[in-house]
N, CA, C and O atoms as a MOPAC input file, in Angstrom:
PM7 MOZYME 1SCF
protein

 N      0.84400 1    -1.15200 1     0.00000 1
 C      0.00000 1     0.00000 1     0.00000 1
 C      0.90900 1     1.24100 1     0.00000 1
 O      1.58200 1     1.46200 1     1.00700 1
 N      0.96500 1     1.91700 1    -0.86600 1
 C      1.66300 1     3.47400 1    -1.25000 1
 C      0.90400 1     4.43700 1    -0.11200 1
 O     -0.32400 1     4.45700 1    -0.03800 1
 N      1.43300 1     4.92800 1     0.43100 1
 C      1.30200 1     6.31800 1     1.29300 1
 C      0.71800 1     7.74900 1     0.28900 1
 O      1.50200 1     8.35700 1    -0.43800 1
 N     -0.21800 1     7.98900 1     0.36500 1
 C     -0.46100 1     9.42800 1    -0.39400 1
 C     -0.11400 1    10.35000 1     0.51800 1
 O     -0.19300 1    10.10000 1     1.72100 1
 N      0.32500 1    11.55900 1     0.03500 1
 C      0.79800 1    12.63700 1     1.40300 1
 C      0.16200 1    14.29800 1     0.87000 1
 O      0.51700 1    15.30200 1     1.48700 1
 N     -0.70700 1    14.37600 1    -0.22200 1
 C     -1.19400 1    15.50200 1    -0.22600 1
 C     -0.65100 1    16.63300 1    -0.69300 1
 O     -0.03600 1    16.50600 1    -1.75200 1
 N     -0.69800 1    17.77500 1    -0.18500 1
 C      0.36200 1    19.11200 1    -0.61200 1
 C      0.72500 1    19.13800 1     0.60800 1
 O      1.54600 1    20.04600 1     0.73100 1
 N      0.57900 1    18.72100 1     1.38100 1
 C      1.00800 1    19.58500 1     3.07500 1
 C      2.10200 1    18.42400 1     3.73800 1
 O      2.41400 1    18.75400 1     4.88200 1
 N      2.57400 1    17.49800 1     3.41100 1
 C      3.70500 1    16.62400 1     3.93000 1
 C      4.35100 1    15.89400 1     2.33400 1
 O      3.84500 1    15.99900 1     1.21700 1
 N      5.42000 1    15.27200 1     2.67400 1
 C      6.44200 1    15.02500 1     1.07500 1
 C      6.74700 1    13.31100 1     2.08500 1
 O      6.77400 1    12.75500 1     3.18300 1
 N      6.92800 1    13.18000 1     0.46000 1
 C      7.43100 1    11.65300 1     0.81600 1
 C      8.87300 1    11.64300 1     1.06800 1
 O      9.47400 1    11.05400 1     1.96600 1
 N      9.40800 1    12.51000 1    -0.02100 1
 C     11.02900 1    12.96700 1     0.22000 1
 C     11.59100 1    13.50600 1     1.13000 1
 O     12.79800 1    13.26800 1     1.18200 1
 N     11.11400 1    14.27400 1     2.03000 1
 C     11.26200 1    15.15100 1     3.05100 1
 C     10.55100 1    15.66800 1     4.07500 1
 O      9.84200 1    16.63100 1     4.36600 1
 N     11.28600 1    14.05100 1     4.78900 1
 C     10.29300 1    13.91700 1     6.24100 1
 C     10.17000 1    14.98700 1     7.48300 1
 O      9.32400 1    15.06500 1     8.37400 1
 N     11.62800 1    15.98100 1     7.13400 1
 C     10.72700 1    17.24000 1     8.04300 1
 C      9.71600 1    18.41200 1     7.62200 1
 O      9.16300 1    19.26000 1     8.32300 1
 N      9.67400 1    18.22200 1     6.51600 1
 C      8.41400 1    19.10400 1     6.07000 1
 C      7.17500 1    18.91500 1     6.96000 1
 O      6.54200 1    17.88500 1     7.19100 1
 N      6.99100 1    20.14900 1     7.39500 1
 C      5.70200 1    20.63800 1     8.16800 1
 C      4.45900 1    20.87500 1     7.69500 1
 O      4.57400 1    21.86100 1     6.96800 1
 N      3.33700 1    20.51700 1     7.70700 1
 C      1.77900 1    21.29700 1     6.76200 1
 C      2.28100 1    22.74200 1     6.99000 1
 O      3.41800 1    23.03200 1     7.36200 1
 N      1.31600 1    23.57600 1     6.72700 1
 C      1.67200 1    25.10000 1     7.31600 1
 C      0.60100 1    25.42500 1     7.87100 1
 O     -0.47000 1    24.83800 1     7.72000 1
 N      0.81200 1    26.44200 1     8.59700 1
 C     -0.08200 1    26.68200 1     9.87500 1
 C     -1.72000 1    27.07000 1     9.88800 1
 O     -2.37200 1    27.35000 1    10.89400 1
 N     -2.15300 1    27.01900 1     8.66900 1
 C     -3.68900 1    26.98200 1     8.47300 1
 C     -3.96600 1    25.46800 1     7.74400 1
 O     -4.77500 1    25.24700 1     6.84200 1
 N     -3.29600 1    24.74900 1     8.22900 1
 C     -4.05300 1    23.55700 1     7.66700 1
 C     -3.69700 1    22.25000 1     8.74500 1
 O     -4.20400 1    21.16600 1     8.45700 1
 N     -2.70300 1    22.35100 1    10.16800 1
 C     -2.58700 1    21.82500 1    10.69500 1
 C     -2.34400 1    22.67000 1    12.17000 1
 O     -1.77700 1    23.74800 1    12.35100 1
 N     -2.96800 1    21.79500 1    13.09500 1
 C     -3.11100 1    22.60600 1    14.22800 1
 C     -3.21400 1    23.78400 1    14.02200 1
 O     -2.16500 1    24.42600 1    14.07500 1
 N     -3.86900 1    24.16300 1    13.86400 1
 C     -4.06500 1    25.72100 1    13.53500 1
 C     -6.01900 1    26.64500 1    14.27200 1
 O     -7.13600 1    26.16800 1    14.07000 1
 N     -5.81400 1    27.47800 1    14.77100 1
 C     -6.83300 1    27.66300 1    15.82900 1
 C     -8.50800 1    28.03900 1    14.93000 1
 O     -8.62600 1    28.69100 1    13.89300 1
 N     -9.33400 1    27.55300 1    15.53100 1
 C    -10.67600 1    28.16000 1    14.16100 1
 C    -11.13900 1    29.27500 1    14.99400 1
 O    -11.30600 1    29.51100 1    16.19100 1
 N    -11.27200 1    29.84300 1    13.90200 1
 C    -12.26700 1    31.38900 1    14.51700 1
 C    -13.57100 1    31.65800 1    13.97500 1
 O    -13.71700 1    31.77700 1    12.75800 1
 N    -14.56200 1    31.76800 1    14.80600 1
 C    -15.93000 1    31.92900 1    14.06600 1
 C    -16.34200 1    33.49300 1    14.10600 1
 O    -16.32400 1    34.31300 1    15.02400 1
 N    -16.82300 1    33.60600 1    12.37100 1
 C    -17.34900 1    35.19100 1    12.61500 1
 C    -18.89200 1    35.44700 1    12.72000 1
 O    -19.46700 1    35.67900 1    11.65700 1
 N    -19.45300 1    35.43700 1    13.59700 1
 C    -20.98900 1    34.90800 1    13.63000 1
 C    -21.64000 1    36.84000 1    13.28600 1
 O    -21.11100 1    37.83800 1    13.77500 1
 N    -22.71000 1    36.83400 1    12.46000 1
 C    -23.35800 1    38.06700 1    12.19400 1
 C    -25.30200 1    37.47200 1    12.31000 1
 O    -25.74000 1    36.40800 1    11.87300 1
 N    -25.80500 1    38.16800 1    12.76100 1
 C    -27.62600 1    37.97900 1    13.16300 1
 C    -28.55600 1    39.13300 1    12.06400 1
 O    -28.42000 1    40.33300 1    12.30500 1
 N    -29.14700 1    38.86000 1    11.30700 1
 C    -30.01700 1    39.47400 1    10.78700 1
 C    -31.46000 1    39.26400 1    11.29900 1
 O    -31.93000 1    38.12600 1    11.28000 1
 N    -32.01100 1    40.05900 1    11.64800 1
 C    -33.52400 1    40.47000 1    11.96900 1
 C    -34.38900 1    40.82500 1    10.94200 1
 O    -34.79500 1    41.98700 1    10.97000 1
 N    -34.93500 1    39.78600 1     9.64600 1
 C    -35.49300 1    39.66100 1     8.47700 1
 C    -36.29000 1    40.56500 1     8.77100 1
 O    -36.22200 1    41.30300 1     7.78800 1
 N    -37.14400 1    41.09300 1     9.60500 1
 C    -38.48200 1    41.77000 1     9.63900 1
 C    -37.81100 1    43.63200 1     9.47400 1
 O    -38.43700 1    44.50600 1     8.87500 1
 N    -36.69800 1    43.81100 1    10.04000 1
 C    -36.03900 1    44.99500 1     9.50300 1
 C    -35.06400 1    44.99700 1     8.14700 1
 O    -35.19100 1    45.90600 1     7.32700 1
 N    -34.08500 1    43.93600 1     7.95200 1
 C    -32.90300 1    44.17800 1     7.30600 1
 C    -33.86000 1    43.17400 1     6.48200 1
 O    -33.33900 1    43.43700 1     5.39900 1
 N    -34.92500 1    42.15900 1     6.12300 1
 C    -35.11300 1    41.24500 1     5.08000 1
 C    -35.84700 1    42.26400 1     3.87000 1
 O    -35.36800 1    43.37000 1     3.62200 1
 N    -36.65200 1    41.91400 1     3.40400 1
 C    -37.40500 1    42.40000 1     2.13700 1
 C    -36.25800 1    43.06900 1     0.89000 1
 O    -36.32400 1    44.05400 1     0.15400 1
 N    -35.03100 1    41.78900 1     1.13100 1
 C    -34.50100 1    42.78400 1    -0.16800 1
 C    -33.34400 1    41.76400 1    -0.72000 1
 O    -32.96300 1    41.07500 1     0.22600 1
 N    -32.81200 1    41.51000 1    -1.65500 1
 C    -31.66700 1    40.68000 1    -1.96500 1
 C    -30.72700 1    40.86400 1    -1.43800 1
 O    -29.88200 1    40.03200 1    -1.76800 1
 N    -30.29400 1    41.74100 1    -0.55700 1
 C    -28.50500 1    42.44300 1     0.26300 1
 C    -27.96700 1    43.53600 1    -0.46800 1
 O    -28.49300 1    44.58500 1    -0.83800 1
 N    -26.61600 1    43.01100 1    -0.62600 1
 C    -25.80900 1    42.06600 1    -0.12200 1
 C    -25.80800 1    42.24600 1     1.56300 1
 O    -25.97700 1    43.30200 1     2.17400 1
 N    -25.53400 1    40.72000 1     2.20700 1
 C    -25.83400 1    40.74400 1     3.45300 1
 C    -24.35600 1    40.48200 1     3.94400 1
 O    -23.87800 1    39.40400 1     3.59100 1
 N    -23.37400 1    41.51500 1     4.89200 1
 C    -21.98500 1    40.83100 1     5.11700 1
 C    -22.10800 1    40.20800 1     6.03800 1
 O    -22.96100 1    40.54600 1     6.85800 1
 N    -21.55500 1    39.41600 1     6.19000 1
 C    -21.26300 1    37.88600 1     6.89800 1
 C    -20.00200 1    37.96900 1     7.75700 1
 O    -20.02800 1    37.78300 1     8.97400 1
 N    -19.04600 1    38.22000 1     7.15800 1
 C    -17.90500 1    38.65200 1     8.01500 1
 C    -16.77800 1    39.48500 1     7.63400 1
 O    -16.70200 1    39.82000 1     6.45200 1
 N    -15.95800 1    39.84200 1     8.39500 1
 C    -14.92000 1    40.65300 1     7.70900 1
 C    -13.45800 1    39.97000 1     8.11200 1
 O    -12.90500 1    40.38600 1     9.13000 1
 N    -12.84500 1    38.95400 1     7.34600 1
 C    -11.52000 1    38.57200 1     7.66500 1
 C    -10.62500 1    39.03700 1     7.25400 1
 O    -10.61600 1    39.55300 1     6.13600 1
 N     -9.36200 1    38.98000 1     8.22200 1
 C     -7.78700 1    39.20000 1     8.01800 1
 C     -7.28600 1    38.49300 1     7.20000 1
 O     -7.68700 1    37.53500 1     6.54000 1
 N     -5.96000 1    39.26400 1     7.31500 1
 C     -4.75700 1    37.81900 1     6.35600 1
 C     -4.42900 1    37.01200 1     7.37000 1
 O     -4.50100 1    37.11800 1     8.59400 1
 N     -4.10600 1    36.29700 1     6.73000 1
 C     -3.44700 1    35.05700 1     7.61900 1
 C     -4.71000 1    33.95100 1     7.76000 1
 O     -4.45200 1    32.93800 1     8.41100 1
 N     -5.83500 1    34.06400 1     7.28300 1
 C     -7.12100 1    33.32300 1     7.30900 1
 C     -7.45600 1    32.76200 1     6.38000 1
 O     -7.56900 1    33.42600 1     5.35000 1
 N     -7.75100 1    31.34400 1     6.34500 1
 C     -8.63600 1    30.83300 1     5.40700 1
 C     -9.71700 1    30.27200 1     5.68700 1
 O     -9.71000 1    29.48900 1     6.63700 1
 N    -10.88200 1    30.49000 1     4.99400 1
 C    -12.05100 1    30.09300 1     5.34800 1
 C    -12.50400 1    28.32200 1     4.67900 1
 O    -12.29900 1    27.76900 1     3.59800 1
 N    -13.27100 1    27.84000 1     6.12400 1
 C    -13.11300 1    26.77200 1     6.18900 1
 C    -14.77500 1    25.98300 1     5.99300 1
 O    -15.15300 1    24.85300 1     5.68200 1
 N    -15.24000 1    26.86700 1     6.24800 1
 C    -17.16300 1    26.23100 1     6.54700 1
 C    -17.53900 1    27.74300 1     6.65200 1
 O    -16.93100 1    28.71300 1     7.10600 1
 N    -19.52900 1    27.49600 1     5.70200 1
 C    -20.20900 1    28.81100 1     6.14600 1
 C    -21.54000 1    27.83300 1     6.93300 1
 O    -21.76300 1    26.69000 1     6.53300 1
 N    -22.17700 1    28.32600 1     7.83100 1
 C    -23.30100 1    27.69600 1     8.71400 1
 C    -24.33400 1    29.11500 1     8.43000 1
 O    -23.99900 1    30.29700 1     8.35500 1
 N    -25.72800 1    28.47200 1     8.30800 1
 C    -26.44600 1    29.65400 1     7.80400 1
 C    -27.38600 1    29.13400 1     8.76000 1
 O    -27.50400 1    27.91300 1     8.66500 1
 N    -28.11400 1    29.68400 1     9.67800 1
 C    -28.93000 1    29.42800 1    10.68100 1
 C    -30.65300 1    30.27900 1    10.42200 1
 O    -30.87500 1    31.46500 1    10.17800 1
 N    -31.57700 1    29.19300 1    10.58400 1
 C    -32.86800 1    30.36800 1    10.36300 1
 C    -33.78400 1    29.65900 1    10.78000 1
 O    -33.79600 1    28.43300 1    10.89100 1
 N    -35.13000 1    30.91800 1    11.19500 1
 C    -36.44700 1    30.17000 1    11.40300 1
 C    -37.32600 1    31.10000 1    10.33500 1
 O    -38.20500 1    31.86000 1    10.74000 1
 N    -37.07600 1    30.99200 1     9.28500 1
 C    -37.49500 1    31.61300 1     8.58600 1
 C    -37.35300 1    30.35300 1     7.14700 1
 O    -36.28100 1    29.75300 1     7.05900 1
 N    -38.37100 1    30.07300 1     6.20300 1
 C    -38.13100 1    29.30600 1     4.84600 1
 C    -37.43400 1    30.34400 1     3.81000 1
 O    -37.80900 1    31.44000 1     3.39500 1
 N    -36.18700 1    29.51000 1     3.53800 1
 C    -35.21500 1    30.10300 1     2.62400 1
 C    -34.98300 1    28.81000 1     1.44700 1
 O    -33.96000 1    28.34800 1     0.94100 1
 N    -36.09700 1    28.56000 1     1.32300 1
 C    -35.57600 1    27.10400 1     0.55400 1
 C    -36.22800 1    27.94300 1    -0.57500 1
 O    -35.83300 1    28.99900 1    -0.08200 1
 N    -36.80200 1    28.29500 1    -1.52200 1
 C    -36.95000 1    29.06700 1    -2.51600 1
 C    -35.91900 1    30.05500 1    -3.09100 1
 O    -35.78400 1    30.32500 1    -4.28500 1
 N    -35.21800 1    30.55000 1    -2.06900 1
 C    -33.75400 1    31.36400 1    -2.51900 1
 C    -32.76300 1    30.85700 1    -2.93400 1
 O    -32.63300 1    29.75200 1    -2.40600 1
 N    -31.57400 1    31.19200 1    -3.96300 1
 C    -30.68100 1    30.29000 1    -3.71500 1
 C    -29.53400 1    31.77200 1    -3.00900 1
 O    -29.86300 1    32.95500 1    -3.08300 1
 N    -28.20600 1    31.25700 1    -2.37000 1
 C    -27.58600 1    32.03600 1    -1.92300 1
 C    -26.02500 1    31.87700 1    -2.75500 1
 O    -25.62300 1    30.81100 1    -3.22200 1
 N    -25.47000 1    32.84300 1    -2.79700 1
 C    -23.95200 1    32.84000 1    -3.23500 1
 C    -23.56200 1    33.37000 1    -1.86000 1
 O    -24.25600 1    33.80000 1    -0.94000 1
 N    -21.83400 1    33.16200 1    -2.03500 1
 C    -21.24000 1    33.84900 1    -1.15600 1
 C    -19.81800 1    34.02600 1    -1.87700 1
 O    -19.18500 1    33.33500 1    -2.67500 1
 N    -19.58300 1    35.31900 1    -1.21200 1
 C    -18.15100 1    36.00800 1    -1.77500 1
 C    -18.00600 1    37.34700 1    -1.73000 1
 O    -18.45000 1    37.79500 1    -0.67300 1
 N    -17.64100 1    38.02100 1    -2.32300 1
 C    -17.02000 1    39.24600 1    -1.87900 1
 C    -17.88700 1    40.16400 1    -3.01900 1
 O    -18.21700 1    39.49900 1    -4.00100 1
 N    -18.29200 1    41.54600 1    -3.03600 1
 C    -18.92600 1    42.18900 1    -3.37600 1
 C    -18.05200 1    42.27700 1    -5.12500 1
 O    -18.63200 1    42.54100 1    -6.17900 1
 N    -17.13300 1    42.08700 1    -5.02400 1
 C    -16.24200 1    41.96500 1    -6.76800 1
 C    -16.39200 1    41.19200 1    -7.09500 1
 O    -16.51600 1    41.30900 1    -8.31400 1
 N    -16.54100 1    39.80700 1    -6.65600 1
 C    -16.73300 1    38.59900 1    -7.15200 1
 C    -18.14500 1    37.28600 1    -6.14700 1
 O    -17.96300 1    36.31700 1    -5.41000 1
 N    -19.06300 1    37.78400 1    -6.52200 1
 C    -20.18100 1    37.35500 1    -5.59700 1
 C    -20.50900 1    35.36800 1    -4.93100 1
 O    -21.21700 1    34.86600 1    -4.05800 1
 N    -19.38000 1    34.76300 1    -6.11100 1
 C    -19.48000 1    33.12000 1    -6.13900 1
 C    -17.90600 1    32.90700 1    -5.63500 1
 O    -17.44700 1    31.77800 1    -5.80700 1
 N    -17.19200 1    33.74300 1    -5.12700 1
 C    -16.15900 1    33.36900 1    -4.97600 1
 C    -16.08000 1    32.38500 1    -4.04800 1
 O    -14.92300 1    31.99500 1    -3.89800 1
 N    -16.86400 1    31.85400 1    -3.38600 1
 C    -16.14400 1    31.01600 1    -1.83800 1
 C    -17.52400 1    30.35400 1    -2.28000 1
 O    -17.30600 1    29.15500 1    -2.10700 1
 N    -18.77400 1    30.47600 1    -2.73800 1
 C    -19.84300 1    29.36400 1    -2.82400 1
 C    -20.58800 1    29.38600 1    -4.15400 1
 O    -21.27400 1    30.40600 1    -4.22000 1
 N    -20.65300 1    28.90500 1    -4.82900 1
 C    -21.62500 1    29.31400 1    -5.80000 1
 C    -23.19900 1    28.86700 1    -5.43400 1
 O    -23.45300 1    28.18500 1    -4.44000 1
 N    -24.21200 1    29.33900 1    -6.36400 1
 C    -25.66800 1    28.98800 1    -6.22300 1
 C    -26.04500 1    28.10400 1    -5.33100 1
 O    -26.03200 1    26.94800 1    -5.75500 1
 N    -26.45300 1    28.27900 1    -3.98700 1
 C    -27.25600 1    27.10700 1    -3.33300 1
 C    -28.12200 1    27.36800 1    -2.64800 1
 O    -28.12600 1    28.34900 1    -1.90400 1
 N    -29.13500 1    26.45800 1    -2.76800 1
 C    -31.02200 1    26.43200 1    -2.16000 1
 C    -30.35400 1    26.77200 1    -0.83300 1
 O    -29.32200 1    26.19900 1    -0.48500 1
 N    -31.08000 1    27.91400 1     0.06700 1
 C    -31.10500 1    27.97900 1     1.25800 1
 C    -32.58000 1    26.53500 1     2.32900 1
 O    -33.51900 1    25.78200 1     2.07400 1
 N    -31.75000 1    27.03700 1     3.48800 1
 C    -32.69800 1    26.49500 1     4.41600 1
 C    -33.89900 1    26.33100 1     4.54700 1
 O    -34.71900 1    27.18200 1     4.20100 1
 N    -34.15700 1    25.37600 1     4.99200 1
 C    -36.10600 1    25.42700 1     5.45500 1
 C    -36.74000 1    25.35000 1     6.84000 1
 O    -37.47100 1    24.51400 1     7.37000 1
 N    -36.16400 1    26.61300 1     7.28400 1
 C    -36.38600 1    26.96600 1     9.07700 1
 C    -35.43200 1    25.97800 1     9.77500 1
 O    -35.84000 1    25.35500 1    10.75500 1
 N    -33.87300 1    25.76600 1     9.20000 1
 C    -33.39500 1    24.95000 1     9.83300 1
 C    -31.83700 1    25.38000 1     9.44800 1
 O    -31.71400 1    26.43300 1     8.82300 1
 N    -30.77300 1    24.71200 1     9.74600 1
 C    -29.39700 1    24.93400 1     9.85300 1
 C    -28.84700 1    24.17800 1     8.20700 1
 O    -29.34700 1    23.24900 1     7.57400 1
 N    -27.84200 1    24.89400 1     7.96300 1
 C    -27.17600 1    24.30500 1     7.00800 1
 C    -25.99400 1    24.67800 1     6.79900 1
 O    -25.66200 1    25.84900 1     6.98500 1
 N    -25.12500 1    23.71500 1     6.35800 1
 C    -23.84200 1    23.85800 1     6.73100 1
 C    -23.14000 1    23.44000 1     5.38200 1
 O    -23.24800 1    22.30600 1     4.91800 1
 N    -22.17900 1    24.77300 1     4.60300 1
 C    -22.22400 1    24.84900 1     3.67000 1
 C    -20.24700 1    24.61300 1     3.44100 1
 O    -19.45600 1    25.07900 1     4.26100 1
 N    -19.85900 1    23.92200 1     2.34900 1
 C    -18.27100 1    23.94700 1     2.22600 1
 C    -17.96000 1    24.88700 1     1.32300 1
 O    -18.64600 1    24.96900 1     0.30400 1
 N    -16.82100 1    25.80100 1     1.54700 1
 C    -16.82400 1    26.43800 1     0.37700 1
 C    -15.94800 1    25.76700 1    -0.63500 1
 O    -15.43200 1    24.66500 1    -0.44800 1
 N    -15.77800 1    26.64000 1    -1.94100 1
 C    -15.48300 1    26.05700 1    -3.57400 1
 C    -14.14900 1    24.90600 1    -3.50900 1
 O    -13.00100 1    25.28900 1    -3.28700 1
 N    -14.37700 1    23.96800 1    -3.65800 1
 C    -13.08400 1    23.46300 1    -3.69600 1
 C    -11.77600 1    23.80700 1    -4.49000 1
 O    -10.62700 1    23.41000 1    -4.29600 1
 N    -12.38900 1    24.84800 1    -5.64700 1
 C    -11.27100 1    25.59900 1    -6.33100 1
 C    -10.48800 1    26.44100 1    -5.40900 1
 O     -9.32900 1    26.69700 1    -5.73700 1
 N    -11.03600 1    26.99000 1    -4.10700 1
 C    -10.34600 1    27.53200 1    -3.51000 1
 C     -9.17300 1    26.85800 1    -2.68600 1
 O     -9.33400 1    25.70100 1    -2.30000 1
 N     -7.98900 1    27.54000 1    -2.39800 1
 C     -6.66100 1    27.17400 1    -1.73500 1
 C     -7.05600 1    26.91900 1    -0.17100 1
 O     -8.13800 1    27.17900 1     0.35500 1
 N     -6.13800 1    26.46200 1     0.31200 1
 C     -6.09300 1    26.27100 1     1.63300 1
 C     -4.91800 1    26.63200 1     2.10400 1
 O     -4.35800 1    26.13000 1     3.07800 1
 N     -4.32200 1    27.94300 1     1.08700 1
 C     -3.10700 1    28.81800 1     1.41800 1
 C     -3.80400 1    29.88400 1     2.09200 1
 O     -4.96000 1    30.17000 1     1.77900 1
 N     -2.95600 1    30.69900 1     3.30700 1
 C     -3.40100 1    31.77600 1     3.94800 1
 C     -4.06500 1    32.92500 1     2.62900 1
 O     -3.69500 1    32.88200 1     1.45500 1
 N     -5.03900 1    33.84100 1     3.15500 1
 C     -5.16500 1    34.94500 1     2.54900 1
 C     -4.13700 1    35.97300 1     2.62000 1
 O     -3.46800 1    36.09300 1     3.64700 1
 N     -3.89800 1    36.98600 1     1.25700 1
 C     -2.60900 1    37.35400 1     1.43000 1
 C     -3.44100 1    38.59100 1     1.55600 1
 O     -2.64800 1    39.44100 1     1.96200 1
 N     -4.79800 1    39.22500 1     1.40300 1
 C     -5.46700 1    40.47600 1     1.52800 1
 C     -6.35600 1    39.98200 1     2.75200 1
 O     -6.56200 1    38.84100 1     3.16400 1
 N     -6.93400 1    41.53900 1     3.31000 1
 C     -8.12900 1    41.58000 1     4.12500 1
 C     -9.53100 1    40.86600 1     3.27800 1
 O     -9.38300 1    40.41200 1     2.14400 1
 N    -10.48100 1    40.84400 1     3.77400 1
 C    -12.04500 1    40.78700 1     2.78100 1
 C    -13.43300 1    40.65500 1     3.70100 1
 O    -13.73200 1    40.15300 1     4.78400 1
 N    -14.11400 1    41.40600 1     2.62700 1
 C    -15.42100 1    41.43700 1     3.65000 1
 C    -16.18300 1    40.13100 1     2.58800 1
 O    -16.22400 1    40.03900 1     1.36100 1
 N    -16.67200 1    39.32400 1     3.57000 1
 C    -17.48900 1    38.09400 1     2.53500 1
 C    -18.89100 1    38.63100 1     2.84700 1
 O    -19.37800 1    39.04000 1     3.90100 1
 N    -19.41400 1    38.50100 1     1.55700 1
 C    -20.96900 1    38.66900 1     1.90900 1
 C    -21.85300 1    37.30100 1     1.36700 1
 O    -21.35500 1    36.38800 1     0.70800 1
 N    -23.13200 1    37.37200 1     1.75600 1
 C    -24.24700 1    36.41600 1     1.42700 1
 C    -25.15700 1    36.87600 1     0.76900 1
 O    -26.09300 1    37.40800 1     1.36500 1
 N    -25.14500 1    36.79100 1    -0.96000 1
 C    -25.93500 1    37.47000 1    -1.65600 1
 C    -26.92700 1    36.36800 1    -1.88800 1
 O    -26.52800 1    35.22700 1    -1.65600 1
 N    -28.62700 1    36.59200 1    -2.47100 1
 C    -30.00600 1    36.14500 1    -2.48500 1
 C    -30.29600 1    36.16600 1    -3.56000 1
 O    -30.34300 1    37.30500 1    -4.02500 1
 N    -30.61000 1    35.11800 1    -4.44700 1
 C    -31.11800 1    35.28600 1    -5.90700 1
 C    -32.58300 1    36.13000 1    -5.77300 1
 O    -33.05000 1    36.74500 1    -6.73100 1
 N    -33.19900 1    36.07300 1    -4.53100 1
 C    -34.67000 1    37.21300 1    -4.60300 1
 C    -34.77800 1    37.37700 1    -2.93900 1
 O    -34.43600 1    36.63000 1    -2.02300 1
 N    -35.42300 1    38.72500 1    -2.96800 1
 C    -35.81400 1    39.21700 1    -1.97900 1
 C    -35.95000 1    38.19100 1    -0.84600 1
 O    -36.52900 1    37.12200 1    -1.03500 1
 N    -35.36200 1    38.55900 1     0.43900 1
 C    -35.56700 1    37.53100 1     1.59900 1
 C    -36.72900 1    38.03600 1     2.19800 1
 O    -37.27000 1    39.10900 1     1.93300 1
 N    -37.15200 1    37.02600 1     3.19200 1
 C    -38.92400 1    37.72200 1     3.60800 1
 C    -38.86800 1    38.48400 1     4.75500 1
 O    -37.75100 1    38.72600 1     5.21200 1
 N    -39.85400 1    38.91400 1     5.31600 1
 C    -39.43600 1    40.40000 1     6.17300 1
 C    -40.07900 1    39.64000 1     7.26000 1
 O    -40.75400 1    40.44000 1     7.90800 1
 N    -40.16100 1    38.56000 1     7.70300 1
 C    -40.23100 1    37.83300 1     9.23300 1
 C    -39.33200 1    37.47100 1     9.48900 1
 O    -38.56700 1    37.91200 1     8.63100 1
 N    -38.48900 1    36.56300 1    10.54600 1
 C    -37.71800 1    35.89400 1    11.23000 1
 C    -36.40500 1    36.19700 1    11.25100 1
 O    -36.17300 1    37.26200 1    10.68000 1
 N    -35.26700 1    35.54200 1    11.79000 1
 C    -34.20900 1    35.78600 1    11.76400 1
 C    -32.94500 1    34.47800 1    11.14900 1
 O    -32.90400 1    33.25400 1    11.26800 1
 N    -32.30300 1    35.20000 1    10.67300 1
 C    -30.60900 1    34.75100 1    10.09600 1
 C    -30.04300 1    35.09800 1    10.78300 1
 O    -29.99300 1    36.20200 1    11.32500 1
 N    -29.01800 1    33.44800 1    11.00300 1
 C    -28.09500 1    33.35000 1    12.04300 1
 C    -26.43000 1    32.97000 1    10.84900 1
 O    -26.26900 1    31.84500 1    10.37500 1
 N    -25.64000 1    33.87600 1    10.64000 1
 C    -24.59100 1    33.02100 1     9.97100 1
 C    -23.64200 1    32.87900 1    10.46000 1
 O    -23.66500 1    33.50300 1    11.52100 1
 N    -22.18300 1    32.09400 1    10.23100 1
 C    -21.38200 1    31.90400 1    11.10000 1
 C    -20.50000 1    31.42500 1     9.40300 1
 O    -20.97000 1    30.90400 1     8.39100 1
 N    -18.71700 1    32.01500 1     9.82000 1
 C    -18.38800 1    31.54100 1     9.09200 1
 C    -16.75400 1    31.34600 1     9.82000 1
 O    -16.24500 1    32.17000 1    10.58000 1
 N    -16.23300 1    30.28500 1     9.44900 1
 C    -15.42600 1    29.68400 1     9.83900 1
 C    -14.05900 1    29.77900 1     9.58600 1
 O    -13.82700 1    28.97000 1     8.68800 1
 N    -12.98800 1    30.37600 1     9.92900 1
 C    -11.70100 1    30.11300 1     9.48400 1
 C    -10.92300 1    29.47700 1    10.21000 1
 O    -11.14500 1    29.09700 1    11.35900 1
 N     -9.76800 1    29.29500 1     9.44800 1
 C     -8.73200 1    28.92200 1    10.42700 1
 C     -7.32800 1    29.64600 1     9.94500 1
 O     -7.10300 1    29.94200 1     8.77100 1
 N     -6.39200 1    29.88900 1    11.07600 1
 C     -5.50800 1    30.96600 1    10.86200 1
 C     -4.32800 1    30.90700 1    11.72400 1
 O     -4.42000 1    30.30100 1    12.79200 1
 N     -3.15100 1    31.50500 1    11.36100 1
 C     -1.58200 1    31.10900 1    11.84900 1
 C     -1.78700 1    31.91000 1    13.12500 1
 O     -0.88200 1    31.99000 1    13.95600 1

């Protein structure tokens, strides 16, 4: 049986280390609350969080008692709106827990960024959004 070792350890060079956002490395959650009955009745953009460098994002968790299963949601940055998720059915008064793009690296960010949660249509003006998004960082 052959050993696979990934990008983050070498077969050649057994002191090679992962680097510090992909092994032991601490998670930080950026949790933001929307109150649909004020901030809903509208597509957004809704920001979600605002990360540093040195962060890569790891999981988005979208929390609601509100039906979002008719919407679909992107997530990413106001220049590029699918960057970290493309198109997906939201929730149905329940939790969902979303991975972002696998095109993306699991190299540190070398800029700041504000991620947002954009709505293919108007969200409804009852209940509340709970999001949480996940990094991990040196």
């Amino acid at each position: 049986m052959t050993t696979r070792y990934g990008t983050q350890f070498s077969a050649s060079d057994s002191l090679k280390k992962a680097n510090g956002t992909s092994h032991n490395s601490p998670i930080k959650a950026f949790k933001n609350r929307f109150a649909l009955g004020t901030e809903g009745g509208t597509v957004g953009p809704y920001l979600i969080a605002k990360i540093g460098i040195g962060h890569v994002i790891d999981e988005f968790r979208l929390d609601t008692d509100a039906n979002l299963s008719a919407i679909n949601f992107t997530i990413g940055t106001i220049a590029a709106p699918a960057k970290y998720r493309a198109a997906t059915a939201g929730p149905n008064a329940a939790v969902v827990v979303l991975q972002p793009l696998l095109a993306n690296n699991i190299e540190a960010s070398e800029v700041a960024e504000d991620i947002y949660l954009f709505a293919s249509a108007n969200m409804p003006s009852a209940g509340t959004l709970k999001t949480t998004v996940f990094t991990v960082a040196r």
